[in-house]
C-alpha positions in Angstrom: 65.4 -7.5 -99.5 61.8 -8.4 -100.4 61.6 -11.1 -97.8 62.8 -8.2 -95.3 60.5 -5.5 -96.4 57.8 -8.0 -96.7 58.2 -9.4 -93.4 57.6 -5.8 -92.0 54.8 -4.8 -93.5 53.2 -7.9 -92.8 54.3 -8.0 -88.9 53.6 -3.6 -88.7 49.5 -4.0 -90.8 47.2 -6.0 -88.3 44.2 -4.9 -91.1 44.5 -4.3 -94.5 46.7 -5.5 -97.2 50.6 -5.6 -98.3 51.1 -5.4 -101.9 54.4 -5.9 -104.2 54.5 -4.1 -107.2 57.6 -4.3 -109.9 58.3 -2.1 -113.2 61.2 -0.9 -115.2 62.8 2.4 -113.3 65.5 2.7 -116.7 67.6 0.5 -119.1 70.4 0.8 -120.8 72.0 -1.8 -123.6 73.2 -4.0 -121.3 71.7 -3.5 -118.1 68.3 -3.0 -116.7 67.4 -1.1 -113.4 63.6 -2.6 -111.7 62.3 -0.8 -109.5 60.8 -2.3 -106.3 57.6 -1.5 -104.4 56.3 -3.1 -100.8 53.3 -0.9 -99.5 51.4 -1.7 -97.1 47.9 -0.5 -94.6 49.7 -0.9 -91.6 50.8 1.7 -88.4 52.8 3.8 -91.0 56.1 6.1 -89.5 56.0 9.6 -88.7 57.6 11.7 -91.0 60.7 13.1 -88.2 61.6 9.4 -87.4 62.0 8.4 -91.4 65.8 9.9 -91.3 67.4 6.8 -88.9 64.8 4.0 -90.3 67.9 2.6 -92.5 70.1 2.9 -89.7 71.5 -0.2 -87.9 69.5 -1.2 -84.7 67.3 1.6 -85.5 63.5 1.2 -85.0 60.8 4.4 -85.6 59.6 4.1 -82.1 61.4 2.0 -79.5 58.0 0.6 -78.0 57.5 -1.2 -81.4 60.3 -3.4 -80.7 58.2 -4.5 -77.5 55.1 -5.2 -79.4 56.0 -6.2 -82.6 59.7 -7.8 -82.1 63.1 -7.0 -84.2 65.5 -4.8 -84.3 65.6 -2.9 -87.5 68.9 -4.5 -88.3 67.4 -6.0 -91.4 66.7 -2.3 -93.0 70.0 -1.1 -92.4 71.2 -4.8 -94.3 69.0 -3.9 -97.1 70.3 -0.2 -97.5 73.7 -1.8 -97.7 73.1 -4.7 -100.3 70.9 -1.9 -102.1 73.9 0.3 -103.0 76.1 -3.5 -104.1 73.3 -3.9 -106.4 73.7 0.2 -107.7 70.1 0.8 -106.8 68.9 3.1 -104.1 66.2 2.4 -101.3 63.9 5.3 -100.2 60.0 5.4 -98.3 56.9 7.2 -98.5 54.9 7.3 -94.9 52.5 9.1 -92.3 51.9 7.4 -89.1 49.0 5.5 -89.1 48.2 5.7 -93.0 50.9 2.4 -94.0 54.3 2.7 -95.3 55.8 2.5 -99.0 59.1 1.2 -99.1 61.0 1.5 -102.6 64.1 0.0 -103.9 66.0 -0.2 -107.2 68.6 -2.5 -108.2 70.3 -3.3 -111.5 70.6 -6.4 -113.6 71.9 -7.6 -116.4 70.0 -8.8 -119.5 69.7 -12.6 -121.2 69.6 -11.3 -124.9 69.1 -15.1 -126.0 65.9 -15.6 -123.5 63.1 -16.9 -125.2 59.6 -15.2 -125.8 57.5 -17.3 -123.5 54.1 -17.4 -125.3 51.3 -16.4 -123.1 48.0 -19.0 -123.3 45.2 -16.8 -125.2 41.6 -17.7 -124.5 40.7 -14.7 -127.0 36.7 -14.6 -127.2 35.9 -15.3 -123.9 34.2 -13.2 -120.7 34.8 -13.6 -117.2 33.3 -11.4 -114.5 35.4 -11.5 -111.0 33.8 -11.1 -107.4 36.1 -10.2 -105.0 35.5 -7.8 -101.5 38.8 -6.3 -102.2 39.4 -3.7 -105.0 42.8 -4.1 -105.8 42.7 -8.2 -105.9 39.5 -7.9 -108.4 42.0 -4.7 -110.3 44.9 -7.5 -110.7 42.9 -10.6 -111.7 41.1 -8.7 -114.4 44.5 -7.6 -115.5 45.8 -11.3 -115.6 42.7 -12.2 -117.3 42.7 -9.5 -120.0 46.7 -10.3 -120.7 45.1 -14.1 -121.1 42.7 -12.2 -123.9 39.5 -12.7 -121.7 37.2 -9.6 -121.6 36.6 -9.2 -117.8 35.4 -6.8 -115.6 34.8 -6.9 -111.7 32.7 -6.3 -108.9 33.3 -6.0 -105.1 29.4 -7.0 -104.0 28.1 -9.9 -104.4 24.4 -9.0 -104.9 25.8 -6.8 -108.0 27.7 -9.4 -109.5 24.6 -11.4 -109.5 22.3 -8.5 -111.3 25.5 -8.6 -113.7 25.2 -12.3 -114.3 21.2 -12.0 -114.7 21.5 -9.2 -116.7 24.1 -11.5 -119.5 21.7 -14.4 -119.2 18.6 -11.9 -120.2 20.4 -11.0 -123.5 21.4 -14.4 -124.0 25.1 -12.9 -123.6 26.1 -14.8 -120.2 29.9 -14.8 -118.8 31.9 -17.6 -119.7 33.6 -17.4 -116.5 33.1 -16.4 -112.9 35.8 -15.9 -110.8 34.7 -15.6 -106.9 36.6 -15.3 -103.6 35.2 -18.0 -101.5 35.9 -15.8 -97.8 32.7 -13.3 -99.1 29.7 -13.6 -97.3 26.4 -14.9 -98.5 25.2 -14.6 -101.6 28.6 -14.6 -102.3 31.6 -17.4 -101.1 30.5 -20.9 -100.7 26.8 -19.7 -101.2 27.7 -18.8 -104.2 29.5 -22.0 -105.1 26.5 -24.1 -103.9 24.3 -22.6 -106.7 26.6 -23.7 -109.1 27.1 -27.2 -107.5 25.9 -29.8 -110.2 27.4 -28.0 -113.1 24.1 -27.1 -114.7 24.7 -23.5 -114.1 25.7 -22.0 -117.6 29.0 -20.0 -116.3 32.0 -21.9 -115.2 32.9 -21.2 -111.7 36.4 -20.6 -110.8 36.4 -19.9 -106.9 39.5 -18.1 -105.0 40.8 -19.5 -102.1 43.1 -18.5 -98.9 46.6 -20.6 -98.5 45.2 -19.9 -95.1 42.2 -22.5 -95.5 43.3 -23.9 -98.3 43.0 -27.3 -97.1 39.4 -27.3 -95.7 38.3 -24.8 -99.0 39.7 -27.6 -101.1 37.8 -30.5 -99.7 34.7 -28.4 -99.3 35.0 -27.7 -103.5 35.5 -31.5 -104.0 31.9 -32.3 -102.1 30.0 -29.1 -104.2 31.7 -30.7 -107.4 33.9 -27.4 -108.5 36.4 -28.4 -110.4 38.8 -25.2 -110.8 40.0 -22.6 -108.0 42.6 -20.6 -107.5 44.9 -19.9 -104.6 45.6 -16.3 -103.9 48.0 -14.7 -104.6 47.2 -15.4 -108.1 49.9 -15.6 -110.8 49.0 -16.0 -114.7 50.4 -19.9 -114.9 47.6 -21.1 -112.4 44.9 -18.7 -113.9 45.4 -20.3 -117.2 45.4 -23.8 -115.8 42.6 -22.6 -114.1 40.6 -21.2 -116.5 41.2 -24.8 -119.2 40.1 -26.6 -116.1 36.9 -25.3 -116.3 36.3 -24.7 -119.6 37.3 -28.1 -120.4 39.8 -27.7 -122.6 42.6 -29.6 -123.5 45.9 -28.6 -122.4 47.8 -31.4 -124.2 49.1 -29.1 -127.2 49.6 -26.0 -125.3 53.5 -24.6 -124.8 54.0 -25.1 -121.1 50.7 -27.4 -120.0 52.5 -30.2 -118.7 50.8 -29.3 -115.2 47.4 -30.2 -116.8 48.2 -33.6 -118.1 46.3 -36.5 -116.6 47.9 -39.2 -114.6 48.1 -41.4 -117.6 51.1 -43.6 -117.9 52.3 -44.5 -121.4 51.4 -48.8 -121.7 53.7 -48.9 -124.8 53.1 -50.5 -127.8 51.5 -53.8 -126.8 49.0 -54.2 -124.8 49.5 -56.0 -121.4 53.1 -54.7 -121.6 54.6 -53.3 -118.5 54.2 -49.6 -118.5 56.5 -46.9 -119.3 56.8 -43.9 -117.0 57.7 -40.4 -116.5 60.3 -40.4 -114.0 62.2 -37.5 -112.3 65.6 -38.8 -110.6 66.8 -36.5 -107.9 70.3 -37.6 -106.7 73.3 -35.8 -106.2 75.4 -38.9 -106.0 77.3 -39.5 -109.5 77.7 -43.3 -108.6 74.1 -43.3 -107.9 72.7 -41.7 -110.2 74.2 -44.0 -112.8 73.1 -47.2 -110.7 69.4 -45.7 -110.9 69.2 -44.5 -114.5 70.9 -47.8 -115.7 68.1 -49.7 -113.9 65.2 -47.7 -114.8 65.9 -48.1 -118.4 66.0 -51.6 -118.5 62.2 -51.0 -118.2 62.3 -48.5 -120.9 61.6 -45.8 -118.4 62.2 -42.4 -119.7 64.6 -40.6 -117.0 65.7 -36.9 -115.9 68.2 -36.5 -113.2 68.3 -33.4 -111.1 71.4 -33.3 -108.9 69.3 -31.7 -106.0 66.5 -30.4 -104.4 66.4 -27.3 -106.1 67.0 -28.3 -109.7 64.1 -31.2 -108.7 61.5 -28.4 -108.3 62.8 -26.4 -111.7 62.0 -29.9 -113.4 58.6 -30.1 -111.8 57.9 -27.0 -113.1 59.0 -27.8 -116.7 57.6 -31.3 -117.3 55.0 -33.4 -116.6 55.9 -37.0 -114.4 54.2 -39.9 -113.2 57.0 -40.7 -110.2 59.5 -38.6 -108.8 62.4 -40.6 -106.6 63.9 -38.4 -104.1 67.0 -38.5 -102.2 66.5 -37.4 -99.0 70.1 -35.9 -98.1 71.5 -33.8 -100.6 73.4 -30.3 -100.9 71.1 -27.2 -101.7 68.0 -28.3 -100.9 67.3 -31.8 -99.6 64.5 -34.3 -100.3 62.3 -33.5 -97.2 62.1 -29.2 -98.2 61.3 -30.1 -101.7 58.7 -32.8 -101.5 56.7 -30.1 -99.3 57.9 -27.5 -102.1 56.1 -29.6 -104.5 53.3 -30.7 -102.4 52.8 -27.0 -101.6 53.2 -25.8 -105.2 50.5 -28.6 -106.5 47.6 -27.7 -103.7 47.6 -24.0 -105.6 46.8 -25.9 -108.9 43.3 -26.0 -109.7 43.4 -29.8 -111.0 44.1 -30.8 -107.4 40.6 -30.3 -106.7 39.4 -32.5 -109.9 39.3 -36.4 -110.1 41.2 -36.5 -113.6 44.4 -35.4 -112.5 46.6 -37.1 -110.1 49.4 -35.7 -107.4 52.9 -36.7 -108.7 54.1 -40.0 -106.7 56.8 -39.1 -104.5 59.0 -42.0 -103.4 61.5 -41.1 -101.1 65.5 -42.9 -100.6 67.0 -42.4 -97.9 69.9 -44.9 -96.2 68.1 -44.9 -93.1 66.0 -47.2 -92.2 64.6 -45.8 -88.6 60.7 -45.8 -88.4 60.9 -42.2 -87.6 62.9 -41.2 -91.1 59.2 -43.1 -92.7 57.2 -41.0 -91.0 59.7 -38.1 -91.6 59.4 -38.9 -95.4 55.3 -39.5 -95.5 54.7 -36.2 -93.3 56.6 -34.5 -95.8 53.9 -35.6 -98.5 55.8 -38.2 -100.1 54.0 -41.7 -100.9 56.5 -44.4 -100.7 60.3 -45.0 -99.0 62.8 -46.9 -100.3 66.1 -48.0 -98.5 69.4 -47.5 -99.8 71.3 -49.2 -101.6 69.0 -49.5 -104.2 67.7 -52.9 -105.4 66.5 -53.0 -108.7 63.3 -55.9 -107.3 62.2 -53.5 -104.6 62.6 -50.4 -106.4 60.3 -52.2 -109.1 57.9 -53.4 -106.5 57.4 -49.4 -105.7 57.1 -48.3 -109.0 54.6 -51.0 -109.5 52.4 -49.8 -106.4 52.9 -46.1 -107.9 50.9 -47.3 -110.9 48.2 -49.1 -108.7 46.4 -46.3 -107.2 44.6 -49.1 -104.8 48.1 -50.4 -103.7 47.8 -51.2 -100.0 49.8 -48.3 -98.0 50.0 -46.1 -101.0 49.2 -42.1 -99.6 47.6 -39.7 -101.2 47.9 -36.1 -101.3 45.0 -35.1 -99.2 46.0 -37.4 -96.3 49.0 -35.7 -95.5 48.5 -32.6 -92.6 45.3 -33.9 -90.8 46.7 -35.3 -87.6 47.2 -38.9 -88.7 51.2 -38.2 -87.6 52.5 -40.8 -85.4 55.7 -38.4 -83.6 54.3 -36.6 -80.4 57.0 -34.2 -79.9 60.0 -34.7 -82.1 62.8 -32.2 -80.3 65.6 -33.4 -82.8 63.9 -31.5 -85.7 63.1 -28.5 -83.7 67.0 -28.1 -82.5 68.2 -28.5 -86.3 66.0 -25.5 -86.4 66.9 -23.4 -83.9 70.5 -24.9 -83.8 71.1 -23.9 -79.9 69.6 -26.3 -77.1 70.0 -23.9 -74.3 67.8 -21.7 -76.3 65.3 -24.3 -77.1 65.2 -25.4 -73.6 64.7 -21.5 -72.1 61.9 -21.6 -75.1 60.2 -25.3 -73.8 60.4 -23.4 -70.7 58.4 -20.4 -71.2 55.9 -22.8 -73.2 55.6 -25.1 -70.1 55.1 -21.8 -68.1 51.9 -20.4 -70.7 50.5 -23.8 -70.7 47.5 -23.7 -68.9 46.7 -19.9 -69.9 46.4 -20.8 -73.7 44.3 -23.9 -72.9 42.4 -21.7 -70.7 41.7 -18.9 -73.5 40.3 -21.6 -75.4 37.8 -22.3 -73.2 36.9 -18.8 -72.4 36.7 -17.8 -75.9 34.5 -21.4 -76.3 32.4 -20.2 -73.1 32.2 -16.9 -74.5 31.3 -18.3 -78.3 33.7 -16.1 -79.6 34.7 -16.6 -83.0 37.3 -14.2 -83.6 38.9 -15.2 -79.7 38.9 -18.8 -80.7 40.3 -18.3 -84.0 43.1 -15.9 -82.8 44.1 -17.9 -79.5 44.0 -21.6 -81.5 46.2 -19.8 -84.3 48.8 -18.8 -81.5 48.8 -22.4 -80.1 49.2 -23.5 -83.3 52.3 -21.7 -84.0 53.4 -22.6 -80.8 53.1 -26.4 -81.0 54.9 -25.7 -84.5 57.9 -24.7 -83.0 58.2 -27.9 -80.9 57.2 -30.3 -83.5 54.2 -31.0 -82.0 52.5 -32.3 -85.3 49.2 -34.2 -84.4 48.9 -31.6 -82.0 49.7 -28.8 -84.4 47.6 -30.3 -86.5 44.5 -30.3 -84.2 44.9 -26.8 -83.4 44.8 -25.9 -86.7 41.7 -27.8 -87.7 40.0 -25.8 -84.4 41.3 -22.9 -85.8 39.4 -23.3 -89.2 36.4 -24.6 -87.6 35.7 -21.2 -85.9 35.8 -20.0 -89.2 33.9 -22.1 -91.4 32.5 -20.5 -94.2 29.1 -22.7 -93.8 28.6 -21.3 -90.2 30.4 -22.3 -87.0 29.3 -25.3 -84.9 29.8 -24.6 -81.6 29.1 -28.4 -80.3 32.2 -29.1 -83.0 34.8 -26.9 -81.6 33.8 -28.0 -78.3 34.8 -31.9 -79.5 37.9 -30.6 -81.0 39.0 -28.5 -78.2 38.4 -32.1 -76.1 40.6 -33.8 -78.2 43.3 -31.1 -78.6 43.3 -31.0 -75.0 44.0 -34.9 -74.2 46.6 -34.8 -77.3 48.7 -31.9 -75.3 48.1 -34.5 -71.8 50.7 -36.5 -73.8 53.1 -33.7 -75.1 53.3 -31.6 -71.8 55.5 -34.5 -69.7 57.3 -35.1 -73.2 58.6 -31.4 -73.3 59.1 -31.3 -69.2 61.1 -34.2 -70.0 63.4 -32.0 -72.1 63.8 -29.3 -69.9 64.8 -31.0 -67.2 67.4 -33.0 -69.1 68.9 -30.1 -70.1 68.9 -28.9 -66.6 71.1 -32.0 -65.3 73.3 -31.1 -67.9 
């Protein structure tokens, strides 16, 4: 239901925000009722067409359905699994002023759950900067449940006076928390002051999962240790927030994620060491075979039977190497390395050089080149070929130790167009799971092909920023849906270079348009190919 209602106010608010808010609506002994909110900025729904929104195949206006896409089937699923779940689904709206969808739905209650202890940094102040009220509302929240006195500011020239004004009674912040999108003096400008460390506030910056990837390089060369990925839950704030305080996480309930990439030597020095290791395997027969071999070495192993219980694990404990099955029930190897992958980019010791990415080494009993590349595009590090041998299985622990191992991959190589696979049509029909449908799609691609190369160099022409951005953002969407990584990938890179938060270069996005362009030369023939093959058939 959230997904659903999420997915709407997302696809119906082209400005503006979408916001999720839960509380307690009643609760009884045994049972608890929460109720749900989705609100959104978006087009909103006159009052007279709120009566059939729930309905099935029922949209508020029928031209919506040509603009946006859908059917309003997904509303009429939620009213239904709304009254299984004895809750009751209801919305608030005028057209044009957003929508606020409400749901309820009762559960029952763990009476033997644990208390989780919430990290305290009692004693400490934070100021955040943040353009939008409601973001800078919820972080000082988080940060006052942490026990950090915090207030907030949506202008960056006040937040300065505030900072000036603490240093001038010898009262500064202990923390600053800024959202790196602001403009000058705030964002990046802001982080570039601070570069060096010799500024006497810690600098937490918040980050887009849009741009995470260039954001988090760009904090690496300014030397900021901590940021934050929005939207921001309590766990990474308080990671966070000991990142750049400096302090040690090692005795704290629940700071595995903190703990450096040091492997335990043993007792004697020179000894082989002894590691962490997550074992996910649904196999019985091979799990046994693993754990058995492992602990000849004195390795100290957890098994997870899938995907899923894998990324529970990696939420609960720190390891140094994680060996991961790639076909398994649930969730298989590939979805949760990028689970993990994706889950350790929004921690804030990503950015640092203590603290090292979890080695991923993937098993699989295919050998092909393409299940490698498969496995390393996931954001995995090593590949290992089933039946396990216990020599070669050593041999990739070994090079997991050895950071300079030769063909060892880090995290921050993965996604930036170094993928060998062109076109990979095999992926993007397990996807879509009908060929005719694939190939009508291929089709209507081959047809746009020239018009969104062509919008490119318009909007390039034109120096448009916001054309640029919004017409390499389609492509790239586009070329997702085929499997088009390098070129994907390149189109994505465009995309963020239009909006780079140090200014735009033209001259670069004229040398990556170049290059996108010769890398979709070699995927147009490649998808022709397709379509016409499954012409002939």
């Amino acid at each position: 239901m959230l997904t659903n209602l999420l997915g709407n106010a997302i696809k119906f608010t082209e400005k503006g925000e979408v916001q999720v808010e839960v509380g307690v609506e009643r609760a009884t002994p045994h049972s608890i009722w929460l109720r749900f909110l989705v609100r959104d900025t978006g087009i909103g729904i006159a009052p007279e067409k709120q009566g059939a929104i729930f309905d099935a195949f029922s949209q508020a206006d029928v031209s919506t359905t040509r603009r946006f896409g859908g059917t309003g089937l997904g509303l009429a699923i939620c009213s239904r699994l709304v009254q299984l779940l004895d809750g009751r689904i209801w919305l608030e709206s005028a057209e044009g002023k957003g929508a606020r969808f409400y749901f309820t739905a009762r559960f029952g209650l763990d009476r033997e759950a644990a208390v989780v202890e919430v990290r305290k940094f009692s004693g400490r102040r934070a100021l955040v900067l943040d353009d939008n009220p409601h973001s800078v509302r919820h972080l000082v929240g988080l940060l006052e449940r942490l026990g950090v006195q915090a207030s907030g500011a949506v202008e960056a020239g006040a937040a300065l006076e505030a900072i000036d004004r603490s240093r001038s009674v010898d009262f500064p912040y202990d923390l600053i928390l800024a959202d790196a999108t602001m403009e000058a003096p705030g964002g990046f400008a802001l982080a570039e002051r601070w570069s060096g460390g010799l500024q006497r506030e810690k600098l937490v910056m918040l980050i887009t999962t849009e741009n995470q990837r260039h954001d988090l390089n760009r904090l690496r060369e300014l030397k900021v240790s901590a940021h934050l990925v929005k939207p921001v839950g309590p766990a990474d704030l308080g990671d966070a927030i000991a990142l750049a305080l400096g302090e040690s996480a090692g005795e704290e309930e629940g700071s595995h994620l903190l703990a450096a990439f040091d492997v335990d030597t043993g007792h004697t020095p020179g000894s082989e060491p002894v590691l962490d290791i997550l074992l996910v395997e649904d196999n019985p027969v091979n799990q046994e075979l693993a754990v058995r071999v492992l602990q000849r070495r004195s390795h100290r192993v957890v098994v997870a039977n899938n995907g899923a219980e894998a990324l529970e694990w990696f939420e609960k404990q720190r390891f140094d190497v994680i060996l991961m099955d790639m076909q398994m029930p649930v969730m298989g190897g590939v979805e949760a390395a990028e689970a993990i992958r994706a889950r350790e980019m929004r921690r804030s010791w990503v950015v640092s050089d203590t603290f090292k990415p979890v080695w991923i080494i993937a098993m699989t009993a295919n050998v092909m080149d393409s299940d490698r590349e498969r496995c390393l595009q996931a954001g995995m590090n090593d590949y290992l070929a089933k039946p396990l041998r216990p020599e070669q299985l050593f041999a990739a622990l070994d090079r997991a130790v050895d950071e300079d191992s030769v063909g060892s991959t880090s995290l921050w190589e993965f996604g930036t167009g170094t993928a060998t696979v062109r076109l990979n049509m095999e992926a993007a029909l397990n996807e879509i799971g009908d060929a005719d449908l694939l190939a009508n799609m291929a089709g209507m691609m081959l047809a746009e092909w020239d018009s969104h190369v062509e919008h490119l160099r318009q909007s390039l022409a034109a120096r448009s920023q916001s054309e640029l951005r919004m017409h390499a953002h389609t492509l790239k969407s586009l070329l997702a849906m085929f499997h088009a990584d390098t070129a994907r990938q390149l189109a994505l890179e465009l995309e963020q270079a239009a909006v780079a938060p140090e200014g735009i270069s033209w001259d670069d996005c004229a040398r990556r348009l170049a290059i996108l362009e010769q890398e979709m030369a070699e995927v147009k023939p490649e998808l022709r190919g397709f379509v016409e093959s499954r012409g002939r058939h």
